[in-house]
MOPAC internal coordinates of N, CA, C and O (Angstrom, degrees):
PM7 1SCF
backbone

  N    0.0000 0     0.00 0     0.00 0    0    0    0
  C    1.4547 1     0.00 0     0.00 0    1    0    0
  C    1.5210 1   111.01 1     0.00 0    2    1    0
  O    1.2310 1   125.76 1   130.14 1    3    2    1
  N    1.1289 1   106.54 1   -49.86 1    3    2    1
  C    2.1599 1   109.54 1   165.41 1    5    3    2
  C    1.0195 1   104.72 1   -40.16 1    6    5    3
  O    1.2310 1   119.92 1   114.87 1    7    6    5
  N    1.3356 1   117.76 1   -65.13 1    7    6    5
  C    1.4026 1   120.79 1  -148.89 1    9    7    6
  C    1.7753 1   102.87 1   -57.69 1   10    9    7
  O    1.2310 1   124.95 1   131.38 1   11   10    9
  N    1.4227 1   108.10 1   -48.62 1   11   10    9
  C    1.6114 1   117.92 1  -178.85 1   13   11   10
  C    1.2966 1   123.24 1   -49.71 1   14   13   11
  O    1.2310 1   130.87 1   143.36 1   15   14   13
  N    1.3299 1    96.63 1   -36.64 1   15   14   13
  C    1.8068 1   115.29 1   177.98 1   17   15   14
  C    1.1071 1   114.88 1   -73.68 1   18   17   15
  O    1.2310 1   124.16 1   127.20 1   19   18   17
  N    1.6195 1   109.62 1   -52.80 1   19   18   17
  C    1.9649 1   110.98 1   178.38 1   21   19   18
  C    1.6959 1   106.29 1   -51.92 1   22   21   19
  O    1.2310 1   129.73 1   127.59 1   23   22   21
  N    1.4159 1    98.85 1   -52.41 1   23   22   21
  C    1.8543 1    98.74 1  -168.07 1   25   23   22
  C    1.4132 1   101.41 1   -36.02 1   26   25   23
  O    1.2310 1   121.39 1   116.19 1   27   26   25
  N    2.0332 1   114.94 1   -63.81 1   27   26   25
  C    1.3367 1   101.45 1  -160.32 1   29   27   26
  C    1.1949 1   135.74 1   -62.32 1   30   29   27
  O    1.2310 1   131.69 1   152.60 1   31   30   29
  N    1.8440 1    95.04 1   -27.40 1   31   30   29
  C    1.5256 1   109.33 1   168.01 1   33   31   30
  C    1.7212 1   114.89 1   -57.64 1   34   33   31
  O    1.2310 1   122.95 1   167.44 1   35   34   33
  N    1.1939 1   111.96 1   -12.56 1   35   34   33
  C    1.5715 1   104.10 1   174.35 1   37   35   34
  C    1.6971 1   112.28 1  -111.03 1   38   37   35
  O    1.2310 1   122.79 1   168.41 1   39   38   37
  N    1.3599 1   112.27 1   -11.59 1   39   38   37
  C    1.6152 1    95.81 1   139.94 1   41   39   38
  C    1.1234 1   136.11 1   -68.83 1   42   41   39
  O    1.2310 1   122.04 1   126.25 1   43   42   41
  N    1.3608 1   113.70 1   -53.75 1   43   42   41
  C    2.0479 1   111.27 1   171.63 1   45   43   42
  C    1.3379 1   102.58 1   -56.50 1   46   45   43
  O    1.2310 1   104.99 1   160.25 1   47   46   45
  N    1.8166 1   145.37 1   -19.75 1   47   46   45
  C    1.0960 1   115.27 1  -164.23 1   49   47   46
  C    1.7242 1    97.18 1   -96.09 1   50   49   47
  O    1.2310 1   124.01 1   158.54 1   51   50   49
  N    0.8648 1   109.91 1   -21.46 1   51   50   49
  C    1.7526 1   114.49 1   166.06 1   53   51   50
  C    1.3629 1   124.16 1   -58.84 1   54   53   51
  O    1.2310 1   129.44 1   165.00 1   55   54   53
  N    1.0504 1    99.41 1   -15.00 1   55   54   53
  C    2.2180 1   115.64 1  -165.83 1   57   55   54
  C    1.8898 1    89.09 1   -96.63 1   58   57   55
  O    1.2310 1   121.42 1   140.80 1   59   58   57
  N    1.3733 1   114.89 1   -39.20 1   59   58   57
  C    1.3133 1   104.02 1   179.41 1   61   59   58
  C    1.6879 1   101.36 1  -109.90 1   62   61   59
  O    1.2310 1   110.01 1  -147.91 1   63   62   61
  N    1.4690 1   136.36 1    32.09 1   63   62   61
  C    1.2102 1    94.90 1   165.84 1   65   63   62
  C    1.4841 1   139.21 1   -87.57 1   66   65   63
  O    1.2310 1   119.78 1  -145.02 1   67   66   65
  N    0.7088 1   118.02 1    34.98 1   67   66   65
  C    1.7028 1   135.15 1   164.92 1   69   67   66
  C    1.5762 1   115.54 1   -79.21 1   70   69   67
  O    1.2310 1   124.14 1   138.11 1   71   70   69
  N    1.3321 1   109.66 1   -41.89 1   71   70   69
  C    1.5545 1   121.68 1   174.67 1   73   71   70
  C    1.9062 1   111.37 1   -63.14 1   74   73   71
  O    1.2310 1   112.95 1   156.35 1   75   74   73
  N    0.9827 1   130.93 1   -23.65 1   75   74   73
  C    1.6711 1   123.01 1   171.06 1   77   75   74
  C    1.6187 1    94.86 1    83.28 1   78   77   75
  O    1.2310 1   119.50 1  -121.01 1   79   78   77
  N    1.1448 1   118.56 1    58.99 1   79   78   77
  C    1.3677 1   150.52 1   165.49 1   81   79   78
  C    1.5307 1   106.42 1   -68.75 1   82   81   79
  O    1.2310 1   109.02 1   -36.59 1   83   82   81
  N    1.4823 1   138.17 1   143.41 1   83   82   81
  C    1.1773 1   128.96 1   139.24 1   85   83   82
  C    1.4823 1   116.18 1  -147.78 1   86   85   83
  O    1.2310 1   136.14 1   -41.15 1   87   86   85
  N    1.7407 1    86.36 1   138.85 1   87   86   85
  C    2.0518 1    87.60 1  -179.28 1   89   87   86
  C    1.7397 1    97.18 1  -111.65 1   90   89   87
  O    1.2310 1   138.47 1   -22.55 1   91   90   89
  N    1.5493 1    81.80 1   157.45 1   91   90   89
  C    1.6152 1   111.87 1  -172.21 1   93   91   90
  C    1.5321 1    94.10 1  -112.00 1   94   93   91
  O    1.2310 1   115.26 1   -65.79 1   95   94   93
  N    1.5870 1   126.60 1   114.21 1   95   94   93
  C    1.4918 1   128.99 1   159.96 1   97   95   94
  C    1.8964 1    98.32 1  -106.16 1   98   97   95
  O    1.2310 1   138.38 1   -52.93 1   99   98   97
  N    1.6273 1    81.99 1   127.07 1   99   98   97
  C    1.5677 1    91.00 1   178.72 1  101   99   98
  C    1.4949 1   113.06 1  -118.21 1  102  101   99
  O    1.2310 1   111.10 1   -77.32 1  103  102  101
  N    1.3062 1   134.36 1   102.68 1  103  102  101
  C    1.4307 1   126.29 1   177.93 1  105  103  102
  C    1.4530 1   109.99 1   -73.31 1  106  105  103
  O    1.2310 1   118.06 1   -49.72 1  107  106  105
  N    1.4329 1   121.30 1   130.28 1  107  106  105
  C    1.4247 1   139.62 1   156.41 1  109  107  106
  C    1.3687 1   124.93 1   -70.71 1  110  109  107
  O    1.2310 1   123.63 1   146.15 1  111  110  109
  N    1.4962 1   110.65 1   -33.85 1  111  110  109
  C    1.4558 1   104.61 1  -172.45 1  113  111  110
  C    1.2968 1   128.12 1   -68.73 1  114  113  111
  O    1.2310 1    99.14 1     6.84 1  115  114  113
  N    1.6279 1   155.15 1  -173.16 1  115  114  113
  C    0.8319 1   150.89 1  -163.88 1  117  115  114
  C    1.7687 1   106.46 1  -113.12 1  118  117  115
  O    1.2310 1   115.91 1   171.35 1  119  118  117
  N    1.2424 1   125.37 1    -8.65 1  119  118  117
  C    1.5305 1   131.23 1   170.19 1  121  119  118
  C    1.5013 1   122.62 1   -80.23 1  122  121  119
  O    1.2310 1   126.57 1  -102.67 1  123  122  121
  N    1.7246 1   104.97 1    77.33 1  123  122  121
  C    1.2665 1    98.64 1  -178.64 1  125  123  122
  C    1.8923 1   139.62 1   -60.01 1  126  125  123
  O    1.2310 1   134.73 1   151.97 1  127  126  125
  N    1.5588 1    89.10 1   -28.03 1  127  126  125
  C    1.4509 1   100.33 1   176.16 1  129  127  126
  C    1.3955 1   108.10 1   -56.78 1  130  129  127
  O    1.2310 1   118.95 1   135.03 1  131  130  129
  N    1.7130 1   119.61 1   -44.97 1  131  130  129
  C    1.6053 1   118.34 1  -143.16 1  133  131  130
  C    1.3146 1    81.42 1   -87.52 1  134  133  131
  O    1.2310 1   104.01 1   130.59 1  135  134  133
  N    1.6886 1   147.08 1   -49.41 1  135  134  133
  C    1.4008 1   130.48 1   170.72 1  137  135  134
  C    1.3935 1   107.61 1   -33.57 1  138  137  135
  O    1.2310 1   116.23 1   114.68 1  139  138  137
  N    1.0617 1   124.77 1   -65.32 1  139  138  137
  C    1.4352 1   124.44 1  -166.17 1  141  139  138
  C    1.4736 1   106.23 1   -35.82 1  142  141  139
  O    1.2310 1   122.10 1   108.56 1  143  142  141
  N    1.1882 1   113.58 1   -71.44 1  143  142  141
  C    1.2705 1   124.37 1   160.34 1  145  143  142
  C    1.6320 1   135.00 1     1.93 1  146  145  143
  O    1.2310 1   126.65 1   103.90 1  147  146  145
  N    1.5687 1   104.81 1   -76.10 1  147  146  145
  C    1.1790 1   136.04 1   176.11 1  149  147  146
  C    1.1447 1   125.09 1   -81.73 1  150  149  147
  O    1.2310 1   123.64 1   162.73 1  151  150  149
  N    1.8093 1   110.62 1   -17.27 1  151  150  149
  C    1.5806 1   107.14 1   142.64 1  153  151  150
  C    1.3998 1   140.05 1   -59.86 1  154  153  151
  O    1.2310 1   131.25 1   133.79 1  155  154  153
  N    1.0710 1    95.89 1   -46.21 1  155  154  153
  C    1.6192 1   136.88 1  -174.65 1  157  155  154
  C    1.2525 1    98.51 1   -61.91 1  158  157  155
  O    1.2310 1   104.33 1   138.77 1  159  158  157
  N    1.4561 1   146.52 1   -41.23 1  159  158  157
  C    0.8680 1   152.91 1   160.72 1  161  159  158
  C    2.1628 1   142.73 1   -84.99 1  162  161  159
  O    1.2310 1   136.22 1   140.73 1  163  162  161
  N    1.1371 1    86.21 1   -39.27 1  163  162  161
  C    1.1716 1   103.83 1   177.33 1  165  163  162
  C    1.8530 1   123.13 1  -101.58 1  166  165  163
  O    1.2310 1   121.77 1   150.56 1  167  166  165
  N    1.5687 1   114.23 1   -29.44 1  167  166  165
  C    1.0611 1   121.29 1  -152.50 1  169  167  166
  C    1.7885 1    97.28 1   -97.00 1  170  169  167
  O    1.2310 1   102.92 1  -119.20 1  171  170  169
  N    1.3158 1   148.94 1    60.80 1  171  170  169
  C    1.1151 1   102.15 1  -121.47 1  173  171  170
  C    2.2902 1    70.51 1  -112.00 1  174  173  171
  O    1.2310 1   127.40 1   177.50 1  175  174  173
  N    1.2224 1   103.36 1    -2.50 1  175  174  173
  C    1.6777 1   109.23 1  -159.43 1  177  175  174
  C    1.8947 1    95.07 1  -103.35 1  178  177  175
  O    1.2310 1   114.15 1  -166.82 1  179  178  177
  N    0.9273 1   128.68 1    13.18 1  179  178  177
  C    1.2275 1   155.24 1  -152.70 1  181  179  178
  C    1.5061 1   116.11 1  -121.32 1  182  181  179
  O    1.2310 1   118.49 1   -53.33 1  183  182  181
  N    1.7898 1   120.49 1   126.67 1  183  182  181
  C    1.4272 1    96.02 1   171.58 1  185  183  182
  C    2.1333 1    76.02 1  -108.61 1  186  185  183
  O    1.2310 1   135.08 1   -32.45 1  187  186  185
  N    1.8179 1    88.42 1   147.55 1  187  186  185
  C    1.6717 1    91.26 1  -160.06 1  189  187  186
  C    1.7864 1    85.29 1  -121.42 1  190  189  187
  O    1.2310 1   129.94 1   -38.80 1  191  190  189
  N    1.8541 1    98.45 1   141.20 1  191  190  189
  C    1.3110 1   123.54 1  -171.23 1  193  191  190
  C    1.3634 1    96.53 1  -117.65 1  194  193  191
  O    1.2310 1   124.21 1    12.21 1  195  194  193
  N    1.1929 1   109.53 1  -167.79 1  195  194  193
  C    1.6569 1   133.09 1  -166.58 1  197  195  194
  C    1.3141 1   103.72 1   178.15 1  198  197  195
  O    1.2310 1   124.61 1   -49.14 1  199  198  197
  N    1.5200 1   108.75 1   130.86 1  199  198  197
  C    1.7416 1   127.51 1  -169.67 1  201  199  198
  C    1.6227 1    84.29 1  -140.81 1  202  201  199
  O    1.2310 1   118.17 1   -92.63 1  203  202  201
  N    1.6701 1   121.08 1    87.37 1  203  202  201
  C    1.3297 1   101.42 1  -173.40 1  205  203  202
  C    1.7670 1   110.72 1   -98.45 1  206  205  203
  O    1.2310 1   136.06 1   160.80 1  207  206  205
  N    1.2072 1    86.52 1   -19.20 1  207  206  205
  C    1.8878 1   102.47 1   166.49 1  209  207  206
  C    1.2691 1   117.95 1  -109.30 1  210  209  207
  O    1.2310 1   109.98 1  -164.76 1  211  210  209
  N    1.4181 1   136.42 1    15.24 1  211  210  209
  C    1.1043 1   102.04 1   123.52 1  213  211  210
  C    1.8641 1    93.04 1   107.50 1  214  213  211
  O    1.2310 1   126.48 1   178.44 1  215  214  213
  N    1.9440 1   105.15 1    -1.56 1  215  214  213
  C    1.4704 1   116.51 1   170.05 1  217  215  214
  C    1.3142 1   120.70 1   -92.98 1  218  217  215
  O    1.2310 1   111.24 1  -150.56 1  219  218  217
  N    1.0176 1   134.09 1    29.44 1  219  218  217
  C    1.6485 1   125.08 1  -177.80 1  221  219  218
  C    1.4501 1   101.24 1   -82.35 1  222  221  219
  O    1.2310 1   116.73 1   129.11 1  223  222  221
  N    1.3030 1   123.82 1   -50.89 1  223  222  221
  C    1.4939 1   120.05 1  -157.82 1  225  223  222
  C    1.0764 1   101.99 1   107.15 1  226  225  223
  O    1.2310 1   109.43 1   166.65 1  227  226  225
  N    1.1886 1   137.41 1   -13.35 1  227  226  225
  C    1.7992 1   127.04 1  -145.81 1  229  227  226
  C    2.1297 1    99.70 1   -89.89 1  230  229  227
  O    1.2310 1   123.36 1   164.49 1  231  230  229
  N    1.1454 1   111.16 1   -15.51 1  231  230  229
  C    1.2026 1    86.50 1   169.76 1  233  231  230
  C    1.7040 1   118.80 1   -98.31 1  234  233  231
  O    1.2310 1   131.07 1   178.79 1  235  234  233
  N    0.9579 1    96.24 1    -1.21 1  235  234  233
  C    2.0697 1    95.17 1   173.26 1  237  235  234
  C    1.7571 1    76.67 1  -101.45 1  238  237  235
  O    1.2310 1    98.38 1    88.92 1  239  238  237
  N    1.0295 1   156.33 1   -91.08 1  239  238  237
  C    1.2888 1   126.50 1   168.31 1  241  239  238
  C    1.3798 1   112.50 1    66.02 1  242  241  239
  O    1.2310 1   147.35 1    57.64 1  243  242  241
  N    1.7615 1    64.38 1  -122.36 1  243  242  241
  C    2.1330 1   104.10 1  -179.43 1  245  243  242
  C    1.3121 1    92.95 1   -89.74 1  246  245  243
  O    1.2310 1    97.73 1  -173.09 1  247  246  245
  N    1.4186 1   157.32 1     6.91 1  247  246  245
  C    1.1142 1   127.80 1  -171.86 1  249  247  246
  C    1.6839 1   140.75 1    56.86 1  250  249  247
  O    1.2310 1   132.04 1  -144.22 1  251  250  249
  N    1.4357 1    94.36 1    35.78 1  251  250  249
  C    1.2739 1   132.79 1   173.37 1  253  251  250
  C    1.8669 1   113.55 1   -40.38 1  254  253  251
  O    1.2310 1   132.75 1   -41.46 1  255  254  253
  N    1.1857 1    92.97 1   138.54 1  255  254  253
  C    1.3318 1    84.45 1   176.93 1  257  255  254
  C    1.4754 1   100.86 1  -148.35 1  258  257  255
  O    1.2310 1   120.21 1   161.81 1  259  258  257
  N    1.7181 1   117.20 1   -18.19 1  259  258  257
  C    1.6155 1    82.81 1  -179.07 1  261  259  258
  C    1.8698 1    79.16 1  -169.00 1  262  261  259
  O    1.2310 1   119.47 1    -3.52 1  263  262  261
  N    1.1600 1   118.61 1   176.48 1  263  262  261
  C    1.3444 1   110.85 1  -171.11 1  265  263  262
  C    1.8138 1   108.44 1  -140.95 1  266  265  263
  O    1.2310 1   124.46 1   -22.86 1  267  266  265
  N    1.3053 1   109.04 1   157.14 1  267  266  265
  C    0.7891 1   148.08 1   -21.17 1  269  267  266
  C    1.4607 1   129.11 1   -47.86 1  270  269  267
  O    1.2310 1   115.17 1   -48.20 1  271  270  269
  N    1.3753 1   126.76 1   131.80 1  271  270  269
  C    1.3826 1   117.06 1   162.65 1  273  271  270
  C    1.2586 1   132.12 1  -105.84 1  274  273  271
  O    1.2310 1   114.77 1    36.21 1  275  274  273
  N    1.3958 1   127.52 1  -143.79 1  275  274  273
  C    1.4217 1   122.79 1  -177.07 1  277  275  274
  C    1.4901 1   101.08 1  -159.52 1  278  277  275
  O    1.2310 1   119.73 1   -70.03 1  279  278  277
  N    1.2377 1   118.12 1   109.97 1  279  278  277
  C    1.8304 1   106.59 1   167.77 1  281  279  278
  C    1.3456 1   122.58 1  -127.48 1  282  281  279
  O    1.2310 1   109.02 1   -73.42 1  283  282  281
  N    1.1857 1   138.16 1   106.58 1  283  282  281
  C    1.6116 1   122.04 1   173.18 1  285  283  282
  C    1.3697 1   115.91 1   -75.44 1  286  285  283
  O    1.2310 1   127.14 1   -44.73 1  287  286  285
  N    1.6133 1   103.87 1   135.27 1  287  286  285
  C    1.7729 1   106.09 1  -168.51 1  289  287  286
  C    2.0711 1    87.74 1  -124.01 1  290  289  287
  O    1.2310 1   131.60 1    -7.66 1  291  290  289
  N    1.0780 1    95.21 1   172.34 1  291  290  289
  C    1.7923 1   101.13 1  -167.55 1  293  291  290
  C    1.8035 1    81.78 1  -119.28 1  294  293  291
  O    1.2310 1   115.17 1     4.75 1  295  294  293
  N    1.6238 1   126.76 1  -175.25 1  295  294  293
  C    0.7778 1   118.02 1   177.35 1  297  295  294
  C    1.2363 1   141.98 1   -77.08 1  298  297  295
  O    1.2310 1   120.68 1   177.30 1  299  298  297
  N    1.4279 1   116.30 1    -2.70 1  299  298  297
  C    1.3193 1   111.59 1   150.93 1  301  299  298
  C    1.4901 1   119.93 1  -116.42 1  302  301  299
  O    1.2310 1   133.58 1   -94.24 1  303  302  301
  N    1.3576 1    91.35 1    85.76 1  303  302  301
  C    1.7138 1   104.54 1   177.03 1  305  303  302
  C    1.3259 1   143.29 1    27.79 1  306  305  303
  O    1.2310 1   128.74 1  -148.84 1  307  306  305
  N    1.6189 1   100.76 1    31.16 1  307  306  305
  C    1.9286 1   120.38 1  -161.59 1  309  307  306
  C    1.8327 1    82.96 1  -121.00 1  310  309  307
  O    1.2310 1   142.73 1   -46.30 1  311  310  309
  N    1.4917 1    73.45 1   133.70 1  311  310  309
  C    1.4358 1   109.90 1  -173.66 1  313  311  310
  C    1.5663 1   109.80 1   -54.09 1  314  313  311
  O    1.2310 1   118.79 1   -73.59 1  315  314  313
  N    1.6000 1   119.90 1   106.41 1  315  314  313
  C    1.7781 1    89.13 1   174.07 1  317  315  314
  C    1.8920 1   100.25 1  -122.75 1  318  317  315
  O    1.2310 1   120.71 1  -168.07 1  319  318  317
  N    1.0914 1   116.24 1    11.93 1  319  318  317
  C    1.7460 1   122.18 1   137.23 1  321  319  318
  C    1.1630 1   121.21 1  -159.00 1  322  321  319
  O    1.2310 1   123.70 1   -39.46 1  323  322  321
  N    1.4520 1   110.50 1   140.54 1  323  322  321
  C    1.7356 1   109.03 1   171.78 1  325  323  322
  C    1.5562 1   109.37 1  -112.13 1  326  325  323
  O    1.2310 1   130.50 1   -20.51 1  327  326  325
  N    1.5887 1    97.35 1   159.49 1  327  326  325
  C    1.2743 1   117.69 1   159.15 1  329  327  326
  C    1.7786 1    91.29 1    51.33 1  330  329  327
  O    1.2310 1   110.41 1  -123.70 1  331  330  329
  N    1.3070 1   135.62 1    56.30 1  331  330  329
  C    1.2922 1   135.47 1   131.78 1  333  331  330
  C    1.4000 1   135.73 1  -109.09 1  334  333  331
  O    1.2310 1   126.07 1    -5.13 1  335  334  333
  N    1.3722 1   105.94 1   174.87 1  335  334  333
  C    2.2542 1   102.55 1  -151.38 1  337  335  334
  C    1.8765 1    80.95 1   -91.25 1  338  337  335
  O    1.2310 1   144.24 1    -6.67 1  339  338  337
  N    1.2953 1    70.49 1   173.33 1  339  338  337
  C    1.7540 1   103.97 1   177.57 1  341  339  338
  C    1.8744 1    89.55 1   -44.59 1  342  341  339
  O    1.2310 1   121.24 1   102.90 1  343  342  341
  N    1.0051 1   115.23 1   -77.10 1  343  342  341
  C    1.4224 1   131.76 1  -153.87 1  345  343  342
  C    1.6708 1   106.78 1   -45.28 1  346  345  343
  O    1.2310 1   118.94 1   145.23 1  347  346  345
  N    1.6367 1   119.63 1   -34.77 1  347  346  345
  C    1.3362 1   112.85 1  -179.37 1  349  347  346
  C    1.4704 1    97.48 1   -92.46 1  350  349  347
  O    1.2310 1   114.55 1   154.50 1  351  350  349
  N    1.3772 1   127.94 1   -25.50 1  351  350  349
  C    1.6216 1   112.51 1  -173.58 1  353  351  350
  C    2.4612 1    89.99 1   -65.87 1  354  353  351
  O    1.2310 1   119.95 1   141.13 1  355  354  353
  N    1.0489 1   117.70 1   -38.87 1  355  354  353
  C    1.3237 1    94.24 1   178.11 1  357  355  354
  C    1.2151 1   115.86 1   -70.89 1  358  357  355
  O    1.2310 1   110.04 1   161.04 1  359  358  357
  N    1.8179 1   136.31 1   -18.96 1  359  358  357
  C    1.2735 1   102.07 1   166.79 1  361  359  358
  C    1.0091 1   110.39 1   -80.35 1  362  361  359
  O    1.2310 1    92.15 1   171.73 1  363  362  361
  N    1.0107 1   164.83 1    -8.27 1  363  362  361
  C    1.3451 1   176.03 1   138.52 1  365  363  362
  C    1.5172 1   109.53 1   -11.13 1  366  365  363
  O    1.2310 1   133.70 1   106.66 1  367  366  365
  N    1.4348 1    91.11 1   -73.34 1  367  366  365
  C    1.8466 1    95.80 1   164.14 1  369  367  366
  C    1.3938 1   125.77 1   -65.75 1  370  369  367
  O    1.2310 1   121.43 1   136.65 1  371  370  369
  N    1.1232 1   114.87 1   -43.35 1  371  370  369
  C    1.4930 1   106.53 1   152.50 1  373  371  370
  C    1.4026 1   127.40 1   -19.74 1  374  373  371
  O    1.2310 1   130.92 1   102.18 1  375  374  373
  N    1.2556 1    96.54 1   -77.82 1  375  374  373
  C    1.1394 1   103.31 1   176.84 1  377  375  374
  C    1.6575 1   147.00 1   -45.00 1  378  377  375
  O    1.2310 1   132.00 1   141.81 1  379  378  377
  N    1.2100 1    94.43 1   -38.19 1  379  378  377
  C    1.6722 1   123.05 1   155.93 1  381  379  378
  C    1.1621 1   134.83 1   -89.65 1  382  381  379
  O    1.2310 1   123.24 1   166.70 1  383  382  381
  N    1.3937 1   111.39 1   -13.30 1  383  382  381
  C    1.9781 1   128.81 1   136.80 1  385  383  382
  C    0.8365 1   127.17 1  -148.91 1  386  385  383
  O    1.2310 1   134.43 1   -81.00 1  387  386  385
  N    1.5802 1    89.69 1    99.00 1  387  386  385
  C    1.8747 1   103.12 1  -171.64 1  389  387  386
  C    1.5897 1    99.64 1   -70.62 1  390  389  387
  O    1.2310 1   128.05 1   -30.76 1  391  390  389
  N    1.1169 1   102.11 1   149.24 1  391  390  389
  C    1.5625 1   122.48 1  -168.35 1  393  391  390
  C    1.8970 1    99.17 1   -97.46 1  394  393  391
  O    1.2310 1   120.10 1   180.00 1  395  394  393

């Protein structure tokens, strides 16, 4: 299911990179090697984090409840959608640079 989600998120983020876009991939799980991994490889449109214990704050945060998610933040880190799929963060961008 990651894997499906990252890909698309790195097609729409390719369709706008001209716009000065940036995504945040944050791993939760406790397998630091296999993140490593799957950054290193897969993440490549991505600046990629690691929360392997579980201290960021980020789910009392955003109010996290389960992962993968989806959030659009503006530039100072205020929420302007949560928890939506690949498919509405592109109309979304669309919308705010129409191509």
């Amino acid at each position: 299911a990651c894997e499906a989600f990252t890909a698309e998120l790195q097609r729409i983020l390719s369709q706008f990179s001209d716009q000065n876009l940036q995504a945040l991939a944050i791993y939760t799980g406790r397998k630091g090697r296999a993140w490593k991994r799957y950054a290193a490889k897969e993440l490549d449109l991505f600046e990629n984090l690691a929360d392997l214990n579980g201290n960021s704050g980020m789910f009392q945060t955003y109010n996290l409840s389960a992962v993968p998610v989806l959030y659009l933040l503006d530039d100072e880190k205020r929420v302007i959608a949560k928890d939506i799929s690949p498919f509405t963060l592109e109309e979304i961008l669309n919308a705010i640079y129409p191509q």
